[in-house]
N, C-alpha and C positions, 0 to 999 in steps of 0.2 A: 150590026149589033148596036144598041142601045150604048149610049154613053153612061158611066159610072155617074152614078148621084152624088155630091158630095153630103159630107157631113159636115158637122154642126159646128165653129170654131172650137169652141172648148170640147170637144169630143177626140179633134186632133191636138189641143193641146195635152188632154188628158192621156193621149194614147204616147205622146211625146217625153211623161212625166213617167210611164212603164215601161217605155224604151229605157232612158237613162238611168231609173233605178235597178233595171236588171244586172247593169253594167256599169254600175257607178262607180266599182275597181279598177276597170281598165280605163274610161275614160281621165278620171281623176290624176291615174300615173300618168298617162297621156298627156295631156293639159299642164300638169307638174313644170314640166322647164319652162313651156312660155310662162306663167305663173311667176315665177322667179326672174327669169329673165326681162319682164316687163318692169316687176318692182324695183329691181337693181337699173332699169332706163331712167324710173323716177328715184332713185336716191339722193343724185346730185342736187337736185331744186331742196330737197329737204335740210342737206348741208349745208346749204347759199343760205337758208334761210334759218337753218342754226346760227351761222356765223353773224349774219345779220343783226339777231339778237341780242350777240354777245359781244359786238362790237357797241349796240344801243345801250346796252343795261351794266357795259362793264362799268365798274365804281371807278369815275377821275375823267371818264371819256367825254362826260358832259359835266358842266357846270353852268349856275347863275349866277351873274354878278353884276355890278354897275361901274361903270368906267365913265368918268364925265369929259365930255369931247371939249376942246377950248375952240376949233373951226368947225365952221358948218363944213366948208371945201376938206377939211381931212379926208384923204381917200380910205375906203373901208379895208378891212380887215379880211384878205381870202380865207375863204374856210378851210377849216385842217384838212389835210388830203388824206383819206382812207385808201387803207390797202384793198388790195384785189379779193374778188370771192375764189374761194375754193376751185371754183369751177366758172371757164369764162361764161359766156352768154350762147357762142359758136357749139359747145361740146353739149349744151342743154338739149338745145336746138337739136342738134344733130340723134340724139336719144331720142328727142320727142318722136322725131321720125322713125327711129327703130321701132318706140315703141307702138308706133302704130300699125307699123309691120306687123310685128307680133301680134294685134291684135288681128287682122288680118289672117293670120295666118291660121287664127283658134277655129276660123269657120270650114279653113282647108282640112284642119288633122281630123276636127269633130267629121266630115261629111266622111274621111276614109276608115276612121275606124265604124264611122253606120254602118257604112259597105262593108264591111268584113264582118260585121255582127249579124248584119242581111242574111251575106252569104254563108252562115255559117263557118266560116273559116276562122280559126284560133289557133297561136301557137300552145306548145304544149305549155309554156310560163308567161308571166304577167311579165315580166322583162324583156322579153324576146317576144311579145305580141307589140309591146312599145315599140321597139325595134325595126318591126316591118310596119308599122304602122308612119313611123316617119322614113323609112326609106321608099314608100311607096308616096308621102307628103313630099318630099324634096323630088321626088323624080315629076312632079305632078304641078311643082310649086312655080318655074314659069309658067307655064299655061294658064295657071290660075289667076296670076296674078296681072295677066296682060288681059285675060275676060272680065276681070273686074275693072279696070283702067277701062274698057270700051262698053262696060253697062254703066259707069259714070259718065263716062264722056260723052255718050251718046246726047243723055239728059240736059248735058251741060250746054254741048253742042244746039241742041232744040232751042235751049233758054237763050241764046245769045242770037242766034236767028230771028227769033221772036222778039230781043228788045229792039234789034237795029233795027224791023219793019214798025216796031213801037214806035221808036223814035224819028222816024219819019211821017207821023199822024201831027196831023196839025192840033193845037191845045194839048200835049203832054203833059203838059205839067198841072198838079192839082189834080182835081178827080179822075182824072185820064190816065195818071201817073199810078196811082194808088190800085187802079182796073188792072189798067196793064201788068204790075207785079202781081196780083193775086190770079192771074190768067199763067204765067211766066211758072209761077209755084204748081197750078192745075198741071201743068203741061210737064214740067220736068216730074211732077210725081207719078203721072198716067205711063210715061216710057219708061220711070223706071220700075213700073207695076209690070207693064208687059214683059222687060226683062229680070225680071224678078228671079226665075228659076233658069237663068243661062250658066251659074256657077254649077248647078245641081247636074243640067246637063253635060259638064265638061267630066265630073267623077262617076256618073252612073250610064251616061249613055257614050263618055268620049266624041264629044262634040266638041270641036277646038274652035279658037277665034271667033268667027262672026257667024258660026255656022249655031255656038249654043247660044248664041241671042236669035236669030233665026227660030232656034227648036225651042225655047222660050217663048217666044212669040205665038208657035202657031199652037202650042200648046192652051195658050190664054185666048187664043180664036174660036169667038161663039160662046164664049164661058167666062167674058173676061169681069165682070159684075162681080159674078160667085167668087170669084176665086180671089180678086179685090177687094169682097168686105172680110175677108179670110185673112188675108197676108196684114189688113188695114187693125184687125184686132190682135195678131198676133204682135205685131209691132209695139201695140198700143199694152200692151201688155208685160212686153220685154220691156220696151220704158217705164214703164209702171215701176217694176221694181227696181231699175236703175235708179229710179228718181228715190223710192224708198230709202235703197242701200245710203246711196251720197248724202242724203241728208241724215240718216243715224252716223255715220261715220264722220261728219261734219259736226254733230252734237260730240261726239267719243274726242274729237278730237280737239276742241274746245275743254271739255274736262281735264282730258288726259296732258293736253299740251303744257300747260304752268309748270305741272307734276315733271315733266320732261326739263322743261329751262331752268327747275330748281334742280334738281337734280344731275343738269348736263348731258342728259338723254335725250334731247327732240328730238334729234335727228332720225335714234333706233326706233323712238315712239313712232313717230310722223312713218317712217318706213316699216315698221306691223300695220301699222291702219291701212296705208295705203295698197300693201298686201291682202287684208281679211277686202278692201273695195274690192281691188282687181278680181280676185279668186269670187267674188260674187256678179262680177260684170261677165266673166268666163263664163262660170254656169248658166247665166240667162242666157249668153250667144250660144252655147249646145242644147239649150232648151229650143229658143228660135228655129236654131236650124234641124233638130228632131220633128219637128211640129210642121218647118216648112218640107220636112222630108215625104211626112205622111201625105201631105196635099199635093206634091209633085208626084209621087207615085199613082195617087188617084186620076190625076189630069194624066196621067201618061199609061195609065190601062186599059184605055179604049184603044187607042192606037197599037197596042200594044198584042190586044185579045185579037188584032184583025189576023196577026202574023201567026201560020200553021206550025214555026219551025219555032216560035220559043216555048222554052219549058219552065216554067215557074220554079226556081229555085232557093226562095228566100225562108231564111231563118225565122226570121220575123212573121207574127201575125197580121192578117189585112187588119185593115183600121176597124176596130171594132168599137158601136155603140157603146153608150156607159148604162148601167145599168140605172133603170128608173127615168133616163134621161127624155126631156123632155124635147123634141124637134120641132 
């Protein structure tokens, strides 16, 4: 049987933007707690840095004055010792890490509620579709998170084999040096293009461990081009508006911020803003992974058309052309 053509990037990102609008209820409730629960990981630096302020600008905390020294050898003067932040530096730390979990974890919920949107499966209320939606996410959630640790580390693994045979070339250093990393970058982005769809594999085909970088792999065999300038502009895309967001939010917060220190509210301020960023970093990673859903399905229906015994049962429509669109 003929291999499925792909389509156009924007044609899957398009099809990616009709997924989630059909369903932008459930996802939204979905996404909701990590949402919340990311911004309250970043509260504390907010606080630190309320407090910071207001130790800077309290009235009496600084002054200028002139004091005339009578010895040069006069030992100086320690400086006032400042109390502690709100929050030490360990407990930031230890957030930052949650919250990167959490991030993490928006790619696990979004892939299991596709799957139920695929398959047609709904509960009867938007609450209780939340519901199995993360009880099907936690029962799914080490697997996931140990496929992801080994489609990093694979890359990572590549890159550090590759410096130590680097660093045994004689003339490393200088233009040798400079080859070498931009070969190092070539190389950890090439494996982690071919494992690119090993998480996709773990929730729609139940491929565990090293089997969905495996079915990753041979999925991108013979096709691995196509499907790289694909994932290369999808990417580039989802950073696009990343980069968009952070910098309006970076202007908002500049304005907004004074408005906060006269008033005694940075901290509430800084923690909305950082909220409407997060809740806009979410949507592009469900956008991503909609988009990479479509192109995984495509790469996985020829293998798929060979088998007598499946029955096509998705909710969803095949990736369809846009209209007018030009290929």
């Amino acid at each position: 049987m003929s291999p499925v053509r792909l389509k156009s990037s924007f044609i899957y990102l398009a099809n990616a933007v009709n997924d989630l609008r059909g369903n932008w209820s459930v996802l939204g409730i979905v996404l909701a707690p990590l949402l919340l629960a990311s911004a309250l990981c970043l509260l504390p630096d907010a606080l630190n840095l309320q407090y910071r302020l207001a130790t800077t600008f309290e009235p009496g905390s600084q002054n200028i004055s002139y004091t005339q020294v009578d010895s040069a050898d006069a030992p100086a003067k320690p400086p006032p010792l400042q109390e502690p932040q709100p929050f030490s530096p360990w407990v930031t730390k230890a957030l930052h890490l949650i919250f990167g979990l959490l991030t993490l974890l928006v790619t696990l919920v979004t892939l299991c509620s596709l799957k139920r949107i695929q398959a047609g499966i709904r509960e009867p209320t938007i609450i209780h579709e939340v519901i199995e939606v993360y009880r099907r996410s936690i029962t799914l959630a080490p697997a996931f998170v140990w496929v992801t640790i080994l489609q990093l580390l694979a890359p990572a693994l590549g890159l550090f084999l590759f410096q130590e045979a680097s660093s045994l070339m004689p003339g490393s250093i200088g233009v040798w040096a400079y080859i070498a990393l931009v070969l190092m970058i070539m190389l950890g982005a090439l494996i982690y293009t071919w494992l690119y769809f090993a998480q996709y594999a773990l929730i729609f085909d139940g491929k565990h461990s090293w089997h969905a970088l495996l079915f990753s792999r041979d999925l991108m065999r013979k096709r691995f081009f196509k499907a790289a300038t694909r994932i290369v502009v999808f990417l580039a895309v989802w950073s696009g508006y990343n980069t968009w967001a952070a910098g309006a939010f970076v202007v908002v917060s500049l304005l907004f911020g004074p408005v906060g220190v006269v008033t005694g509210f940075l901290g509430t301020t800084i923690f909305l803003v950082g909220l409407a960023e997060i809740g806009v970093n979410f949507a592009t990673t469900a956008f991503l992974v909609a988009a990479g859903l479509r192109l995984y399905q495509d790469l996985r229906e020829p293998r798929e058309a060979d088998r007598v015994d499946v029955v096509p049962q998705s909710a969803m429509q095949p990736t369809a052309q846009l209209p007018h669109a030009a290929l």
